[in-house]
C-alpha positions in Angstrom: 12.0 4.7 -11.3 10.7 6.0 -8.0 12.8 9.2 -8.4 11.2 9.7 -12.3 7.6 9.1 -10.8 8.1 11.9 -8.2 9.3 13.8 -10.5 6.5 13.4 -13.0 9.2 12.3 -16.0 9.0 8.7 -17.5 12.6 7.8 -18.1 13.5 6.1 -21.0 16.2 2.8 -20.0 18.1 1.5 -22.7 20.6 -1.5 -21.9 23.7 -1.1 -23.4 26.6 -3.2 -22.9 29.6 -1.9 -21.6 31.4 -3.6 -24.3 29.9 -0.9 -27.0 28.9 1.6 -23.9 32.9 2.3 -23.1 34.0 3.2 -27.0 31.2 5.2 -27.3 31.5 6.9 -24.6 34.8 8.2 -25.7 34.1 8.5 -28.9 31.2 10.7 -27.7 33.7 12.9 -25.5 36.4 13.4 -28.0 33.9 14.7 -30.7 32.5 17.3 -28.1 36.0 18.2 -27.3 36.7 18.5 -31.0 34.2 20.6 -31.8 34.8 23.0 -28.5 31.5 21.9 -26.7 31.1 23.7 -23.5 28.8 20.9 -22.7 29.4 17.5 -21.7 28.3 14.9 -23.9 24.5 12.3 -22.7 27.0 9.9 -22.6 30.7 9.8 -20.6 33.2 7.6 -19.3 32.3 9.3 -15.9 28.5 8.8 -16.3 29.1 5.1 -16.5 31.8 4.7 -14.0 29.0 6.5 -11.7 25.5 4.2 -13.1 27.7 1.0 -13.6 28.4 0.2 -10.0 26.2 -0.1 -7.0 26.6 3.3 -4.9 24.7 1.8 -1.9 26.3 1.5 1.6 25.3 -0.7 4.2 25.3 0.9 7.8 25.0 -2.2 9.3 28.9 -2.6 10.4 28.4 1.2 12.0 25.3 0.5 13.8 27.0 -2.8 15.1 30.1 -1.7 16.2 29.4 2.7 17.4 25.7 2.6 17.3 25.5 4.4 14.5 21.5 4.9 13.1 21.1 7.6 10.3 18.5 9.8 11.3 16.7 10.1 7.8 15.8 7.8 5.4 18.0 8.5 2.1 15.7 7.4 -0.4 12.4 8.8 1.3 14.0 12.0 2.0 15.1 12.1 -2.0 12.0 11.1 -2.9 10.2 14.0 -0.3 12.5 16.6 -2.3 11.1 15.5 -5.7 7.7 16.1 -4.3 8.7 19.5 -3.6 10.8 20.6 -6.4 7.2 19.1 -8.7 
């Protein structure tokens, strides 16, 4: 939601079980391979592998055991490029 704001877009969140999301998903890709689509479909297999699971690491365990403190924020540094690329 913060990314979409920065980036002036309203993004439109539909919930969809991964019980229907998964078939569809295939579904989705074999019709596009079918019909020789060069591009992907909304909707993949890979898309939901990538939004279904929380891609956050905690650098907690580094900081505690080398010292280890990122220099940058992740998300304010995304959200700083958003800015610009608006």
């Amino acid at each position: 939601a913060q990314l979409a704001t920065a980036l002036g877009e309203r993004p439109m969140i539909v919930p969809l079980p991964a019980v229907v999301a998964q078939p569809l998903a295939a579904l989705l890709e074999r019709r596009a391979l079918a019909r020789g689509q060069a591009q992907e479909p909304q909707l993949t297999r890979y898309t939901l592998a990538t939004l279904g699971y929380s891609q956050t690491f905690d650098p907690a365990d580094a900081a505690a055991r080398i010292g280890y403190h990122p220099r940058h924020d992740a998300l304010a540094s995304l959200l700083a490029e958003a800015e610009r690329m608006r």
